[in-house]
N, C-alpha and C positions, 0 to 999 in steps of 0.2 A: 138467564136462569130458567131451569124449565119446574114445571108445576109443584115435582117434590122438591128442589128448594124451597120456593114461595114456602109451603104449608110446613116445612121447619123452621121459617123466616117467621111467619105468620101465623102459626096453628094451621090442625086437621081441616078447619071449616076455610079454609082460605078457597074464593073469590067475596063466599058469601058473609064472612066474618074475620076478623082478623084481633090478635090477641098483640097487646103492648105493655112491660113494665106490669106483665100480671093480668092485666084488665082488659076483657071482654071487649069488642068496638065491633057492632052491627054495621051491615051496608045502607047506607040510606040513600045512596043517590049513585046512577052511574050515569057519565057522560062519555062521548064516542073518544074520550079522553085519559080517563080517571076515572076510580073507584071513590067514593067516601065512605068515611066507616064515623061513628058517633058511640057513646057507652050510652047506660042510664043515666050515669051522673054527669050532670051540664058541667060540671066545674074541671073536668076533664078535654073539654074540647072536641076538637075533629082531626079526624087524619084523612091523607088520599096516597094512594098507590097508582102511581102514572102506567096509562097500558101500553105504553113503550119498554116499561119495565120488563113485563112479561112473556109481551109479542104480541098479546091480544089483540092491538092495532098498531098499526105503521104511517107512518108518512115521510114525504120525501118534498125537497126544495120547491118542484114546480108545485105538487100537490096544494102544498102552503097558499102559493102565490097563487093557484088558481081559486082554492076557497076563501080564503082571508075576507075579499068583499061579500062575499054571501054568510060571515057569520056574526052573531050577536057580538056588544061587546062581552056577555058572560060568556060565550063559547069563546069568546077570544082570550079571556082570562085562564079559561079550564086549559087552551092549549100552553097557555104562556106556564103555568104552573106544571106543567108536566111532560115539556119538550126534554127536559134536557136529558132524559134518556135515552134520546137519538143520538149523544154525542158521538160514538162511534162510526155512524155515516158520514162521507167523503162529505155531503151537501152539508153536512151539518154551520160549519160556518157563513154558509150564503142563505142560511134559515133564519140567526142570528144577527146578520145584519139586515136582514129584509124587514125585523121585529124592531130593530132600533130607530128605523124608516118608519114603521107605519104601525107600530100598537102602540098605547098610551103608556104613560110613566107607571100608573095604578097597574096595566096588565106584564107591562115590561118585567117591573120590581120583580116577580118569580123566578124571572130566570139571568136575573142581574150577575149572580155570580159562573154561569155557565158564559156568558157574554166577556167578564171578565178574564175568565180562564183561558178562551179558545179562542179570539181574537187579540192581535197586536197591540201591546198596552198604549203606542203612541198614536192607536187607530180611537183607544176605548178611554183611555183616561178623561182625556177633556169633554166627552158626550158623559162620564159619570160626575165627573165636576159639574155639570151643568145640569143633572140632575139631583145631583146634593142641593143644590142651590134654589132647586127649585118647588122640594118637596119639603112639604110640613112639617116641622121639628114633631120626633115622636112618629115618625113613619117611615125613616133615613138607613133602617139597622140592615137589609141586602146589600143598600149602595156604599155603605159604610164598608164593610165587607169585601164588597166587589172593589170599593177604592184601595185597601188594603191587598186584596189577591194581587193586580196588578205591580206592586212593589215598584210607580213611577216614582223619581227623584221627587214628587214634590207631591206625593201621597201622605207623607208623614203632616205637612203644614197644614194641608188640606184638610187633615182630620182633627189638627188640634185647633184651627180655626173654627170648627164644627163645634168642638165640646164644650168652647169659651159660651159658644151662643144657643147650645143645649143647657149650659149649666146658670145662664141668666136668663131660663124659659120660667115665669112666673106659675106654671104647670110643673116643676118638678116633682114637686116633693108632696102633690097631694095622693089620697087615697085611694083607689080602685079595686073593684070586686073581684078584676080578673089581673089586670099587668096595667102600671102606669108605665106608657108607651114613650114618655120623653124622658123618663130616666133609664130606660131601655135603653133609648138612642146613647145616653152617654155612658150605661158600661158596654156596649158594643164600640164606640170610640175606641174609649179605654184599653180594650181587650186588644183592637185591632192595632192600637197603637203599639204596644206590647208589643204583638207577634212582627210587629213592622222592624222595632231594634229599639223603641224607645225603652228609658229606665221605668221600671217600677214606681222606682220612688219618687219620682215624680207626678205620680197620682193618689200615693197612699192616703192623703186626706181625703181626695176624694171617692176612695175607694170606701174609707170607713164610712162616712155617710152615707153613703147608698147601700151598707152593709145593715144599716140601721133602718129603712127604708121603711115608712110607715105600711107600705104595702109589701106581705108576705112572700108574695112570688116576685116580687124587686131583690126580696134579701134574699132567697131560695136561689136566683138568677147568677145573683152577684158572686152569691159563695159557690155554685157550680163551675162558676164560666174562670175566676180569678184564683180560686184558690190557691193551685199552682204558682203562682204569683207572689204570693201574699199570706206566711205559714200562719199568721193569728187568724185566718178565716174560717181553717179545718175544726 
Protein backbone atom coordinates (compact mmCIF):
# COMPACT_ATOMS: atom_id res chain seq x y z
CA UNK A 1 0.00 0.00 0.00
CA UNK A 2 1.53 3.35 -0.61
CA UNK A 3 1.05 6.48 1.86
CA UNK A 4 -2.41 7.62 0.44
CA UNK A 5 -3.90 4.36 1.38
CA UNK A 6 -2.47 4.16 4.79
CA UNK A 7 -3.97 7.76 5.57
CA UNK A 8 -7.52 6.42 4.23
CA UNK A 9 -6.76 3.31 6.22
CA UNK A 10 -5.75 5.43 9.05
CA UNK A 11 -6.58 9.08 8.95
CA UNK A 12 -4.83 12.36 7.44
CA UNK A 13 -2.23 12.19 10.48
CA UNK A 14 -1.12 8.68 9.56
CA UNK A 15 2.62 7.80 10.54
CA UNK A 16 2.10 10.22 13.42
CA UNK A 17 -1.44 9.27 14.40
CA UNK A 18 -3.81 6.85 13.42
CA UNK A 19 -7.69 6.82 13.90
CA UNK A 20 -9.68 3.37 14.82
CA UNK A 21 -13.65 2.70 15.42
CA UNK A 22 -13.72 6.52 15.60
CA UNK A 23 -11.04 7.08 18.27
CA UNK A 24 -7.89 9.09 18.07
CA UNK A 25 -4.60 6.74 18.90
CA UNK A 26 -1.22 8.99 19.24
CA UNK A 27 2.18 7.33 18.37
CA UNK A 28 4.05 6.42 21.33
CA UNK A 29 6.79 4.37 20.52
CA UNK A 30 8.49 3.36 17.30
CA UNK A 31 10.66 0.49 16.88
CA UNK A 32 12.93 -0.33 13.52
CA UNK A 33 9.85 -2.62 13.47
CA UNK A 34 6.48 -1.08 14.37
CA UNK A 35 4.64 1.83 15.08
CA UNK A 36 2.52 1.94 18.31
CA UNK A 37 -0.36 4.21 18.68
CA UNK A 38 -2.21 4.54 22.32
CA UNK A 39 -5.61 7.03 22.88
CA UNK A 40 -6.34 8.92 26.27
CA UNK A 41 -8.37 6.47 27.45
CA UNK A 42 -6.33 3.38 29.11
CA UNK A 43 -9.33 1.36 28.61
CA UNK A 44 -8.90 1.46 24.96
CA UNK A 45 -5.67 -0.24 24.63
CA UNK A 46 -2.82 -0.24 22.03
CA UNK A 47 -2.36 -0.81 18.56
CA UNK A 48 0.82 -1.23 16.11
CA UNK A 49 1.14 -0.96 12.52
CA UNK A 50 4.07 -3.34 11.33
CA UNK A 51 6.76 -1.27 8.88
CA UNK A 52 6.62 -4.09 6.63
CA UNK A 53 3.25 -3.00 5.99
CA UNK A 54 4.26 0.16 4.55
CA UNK A 55 7.79 -0.37 3.21
CA UNK A 56 9.14 1.88 5.76
CA UNK A 57 11.54 -1.19 6.52
CA UNK A 58 12.50 -4.40 4.97
CA UNK A 59 14.06 -7.49 5.86
CA UNK A 60 15.13 -10.58 4.31
CA UNK A 61 15.90 -14.45 5.55
CA UNK A 62 19.67 -14.00 5.95
CA UNK A 63 19.20 -10.45 7.35
CA UNK A 64 17.12 -12.24 10.12
CA UNK A 65 19.72 -14.70 10.73
CA UNK A 66 22.37 -12.46 10.67
CA UNK A 67 20.66 -9.95 13.54
CA UNK A 68 18.56 -12.41 15.60
CA UNK A 69 21.80 -12.87 18.12
CA UNK A 70 22.53 -9.16 18.45
CA UNK A 71 18.80 -8.38 19.47
CA UNK A 72 16.96 -8.05 22.69
CA UNK A 73 14.43 -10.31 23.61
CA UNK A 74 11.80 -7.18 23.20
CA UNK A 75 13.40 -6.30 19.73
CA UNK A 76 12.74 -10.01 19.23
CA UNK A 77 9.15 -9.74 20.13
CA UNK A 78 8.69 -6.29 18.05
CA UNK A 79 10.05 -8.36 15.05
CA UNK A 80 7.86 -11.61 15.83
CA UNK A 81 4.72 -9.21 15.97
CA UNK A 82 5.11 -7.62 12.76
CA UNK A 83 6.93 -10.11 10.46
CA UNK A 84 4.13 -11.35 8.85
CA UNK A 85 3.96 -8.75 6.32
CA UNK A 86 6.83 -10.08 4.58
CA UNK A 87 4.55 -12.84 3.52
CA UNK A 88 4.88 -12.15 0.15
CA UNK A 89 8.79 -12.71 -0.07
CA UNK A 90 10.07 -15.95 -1.57
CA UNK A 91 12.33 -16.28 1.95
CA UNK A 92 9.39 -15.78 3.70
CA UNK A 93 8.98 -19.27 4.86
CA UNK A 94 12.71 -19.99 5.75
CA UNK A 95 12.11 -16.69 8.21
CA UNK A 96 9.41 -18.76 9.65
CA UNK A 97 10.98 -21.60 10.34
CA UNK A 98 14.20 -20.11 11.62
CA UNK A 99 11.62 -18.31 14.32
CA UNK A 100 10.21 -21.84 15.32
CA UNK A 101 14.14 -22.75 15.93
CA UNK A 102 15.10 -20.04 17.78
CA UNK A 103 12.43 -17.35 19.42
CA UNK A 104 10.60 -18.25 22.49
CA UNK A 105 6.81 -19.35 22.61
CA UNK A 106 5.92 -15.63 24.40
CA UNK A 107 7.80 -14.00 21.03
CA UNK A 108 6.69 -16.96 18.57
CA UNK A 109 2.78 -16.43 19.68
CA UNK A 110 2.54 -13.08 17.15
CA UNK A 111 3.12 -14.61 14.35
CA UNK A 112 1.60 -18.30 15.19
CA UNK A 113 -0.89 -18.01 12.57
CA UNK A 114 1.33 -16.68 9.66
CA UNK A 115 3.51 -20.00 10.69
CA UNK A 116 0.41 -21.84 10.46
CA UNK A 117 -0.77 -20.51 7.11
CA UNK A 118 2.61 -20.87 5.03
CA UNK A 119 4.17 -23.76 6.28
CA UNK A 120 3.14 -27.59 5.61
CA UNK A 121 0.43 -28.42 8.30
CA UNK A 122 2.30 -31.92 8.77
CA UNK A 123 5.54 -29.88 9.15
CA UNK A 124 3.41 -27.36 11.81
CA UNK A 125 0.75 -29.21 13.54
CA UNK A 126 2.66 -31.20 16.10
CA UNK A 127 5.34 -28.02 16.95
CA UNK A 128 1.59 -26.26 17.76
CA UNK A 129 0.43 -29.12 19.69
CA UNK A 130 3.36 -28.92 21.58
CA UNK A 131 2.90 -25.54 22.08
CA UNK A 132 -0.62 -25.81 23.25
CA UNK A 133 0.66 -27.97 25.71
CA UNK A 134 2.84 -25.99 26.95
CA UNK A 135 1.40 -22.65 27.40
CA UNK A 136 -0.55 -21.38 30.20
CA UNK A 137 -4.18 -21.84 30.11
CA UNK A 138 -5.57 -18.17 29.38
CA UNK A 139 -2.64 -17.35 26.96
CA UNK A 140 -3.48 -20.39 24.17
CA UNK A 141 -5.94 -18.00 21.79
CA UNK A 142 -3.15 -17.59 18.37
CA UNK A 143 -2.06 -21.30 18.94
CA UNK A 144 -5.71 -22.05 19.16
CA UNK A 145 -6.13 -20.49 15.87
CA UNK A 146 -3.13 -21.39 14.32
CA UNK A 147 -4.30 -25.11 15.39
CA UNK A 148 -7.51 -24.63 13.64
CA UNK A 149 -6.01 -22.67 10.24
CA UNK A 150 -4.10 -25.68 9.76
CA UNK A 151 -7.27 -28.04 9.35
CA UNK A 152 -5.00 -31.39 10.52
CA UNK A 153 -7.09 -34.63 10.98
CA UNK A 154 -6.62 -34.35 14.57
CA UNK A 155 -6.93 -30.47 15.12
CA UNK A 156 -10.59 -30.92 16.03
CA UNK A 157 -9.54 -33.36 19.22
CA UNK A 158 -6.88 -31.20 19.97
CA UNK A 159 -9.03 -28.38 20.50
CA UNK A 160 -11.65 -30.01 22.47
CA UNK A 161 -9.24 -31.61 24.54
CA UNK A 162 -8.10 -27.93 25.23
CA UNK A 163 -11.70 -26.59 26.28
CA UNK A 164 -12.40 -29.69 28.67
CA UNK A 165 -9.25 -28.29 30.58
CA UNK A 166 -9.84 -24.48 30.01
CA UNK A 167 -13.40 -25.04 31.28
CA UNK A 168 -12.01 -26.85 34.63
CA UNK A 169 -9.51 -23.80 35.01
CA UNK A 170 -10.67 -22.58 38.63
CA UNK A 171 -9.81 -18.86 36.86
CA UNK A 172 -12.79 -18.96 34.64
CA UNK A 173 -15.29 -17.31 35.60
CA UNK A 174 -13.63 -14.60 37.79
CA UNK A 175 -13.73 -10.85 37.17
CA UNK A 176 -11.30 -8.45 35.25
CA UNK A 177 -10.91 -4.73 34.54
CA UNK A 178 -9.76 -5.49 31.04
CA UNK A 179 -10.33 -9.42 29.54
CA UNK A 180 -10.42 -12.51 31.74
CA UNK A 181 -7.97 -14.33 29.47
CA UNK A 182 -9.01 -18.13 30.30
CA UNK A 183 -12.41 -17.58 29.27
CA UNK A 184 -10.93 -16.05 26.30
CA UNK A 185 -9.11 -19.18 25.59
CA UNK A 186 -12.29 -21.24 25.50
CA UNK A 187 -14.57 -18.90 23.27
CA UNK A 188 -11.59 -19.04 20.84
CA UNK A 189 -11.83 -23.01 21.20
CA UNK A 190 -15.22 -22.72 20.59
CA UNK A 191 -15.19 -20.41 17.64
CA UNK A 192 -12.27 -22.38 16.31
CA UNK A 193 -14.06 -25.44 16.64
CA UNK A 194 -17.00 -24.11 14.78
CA UNK A 195 -15.22 -22.96 11.83
CA UNK A 196 -13.18 -26.53 11.91
CA UNK A 197 -17.04 -28.40 11.08
CA UNK A 198 -17.82 -29.08 14.56
CA UNK A 199 -21.82 -28.63 15.52
CA UNK A 200 -22.91 -25.62 17.26
CA UNK A 201 -24.89 -27.26 19.36
CA UNK A 202 -22.67 -28.85 20.85
CA UNK A 203 -21.38 -25.91 22.74
CA UNK A 204 -24.59 -23.76 23.31
CA UNK A 205 -24.43 -24.27 27.19
CA UNK A 206 -21.40 -23.43 27.00
CA UNK A 207 -21.64 -20.63 24.95
CA UNK A 208 -24.60 -19.12 27.14
CA UNK A 209 -22.44 -18.89 30.07
CA UNK A 210 -19.74 -17.19 28.94
CA UNK A 211 -22.49 -15.02 27.29
CA UNK A 212 -23.29 -14.17 30.80
CA UNK A 213 -19.69 -13.61 31.81
CA UNK A 214 -19.16 -11.51 34.84
CA UNK A 215 -16.58 -9.65 32.91
CA UNK A 216 -18.01 -7.19 30.11
CA UNK A 217 -15.57 -7.62 27.39
CA UNK A 218 -16.01 -11.65 27.98
CA UNK A 219 -19.81 -10.97 27.00
CA UNK A 220 -18.88 -8.18 24.31
CA UNK A 221 -16.26 -10.88 22.96
CA UNK A 222 -18.54 -13.63 23.00
CA UNK A 223 -21.47 -11.94 21.21
CA UNK A 224 -19.09 -10.50 18.43
CA UNK A 225 -17.08 -13.58 17.73
CA UNK A 226 -20.37 -16.31 18.06
CA UNK A 227 -23.10 -14.62 16.99
CA UNK A 228 -23.38 -15.86 13.76
CA UNK A 229 -23.51 -19.13 15.48
CA UNK A 230 -26.00 -18.72 17.91
CA UNK A 231 -29.27 -16.24 16.80
CA UNK A 232 -30.27 -15.63 20.63
CA UNK A 233 -26.98 -13.71 20.93
CA UNK A 234 -27.89 -10.67 18.53
Amino acid sequence: MNTHDFRKTFGDEYPAAVVQNGVRMALIRETPFSRWYQSDDPKMGRTSVSRYMDGSASRTAAELQRDWPTWTDEQRWYFCDACSWLYKQSDFADMLRFLMQHASLYQLNNCITSVATYLPRDEVFPFLRGALQATDIGRGGNIIQGIAITKHPDAEATLRQHLRAVWDNPKLWEDDDFLNWVAADAKACIQNLIELGASPADFEDQVRRLSEHVCGRNRDSCRHWLSKHYSWLK
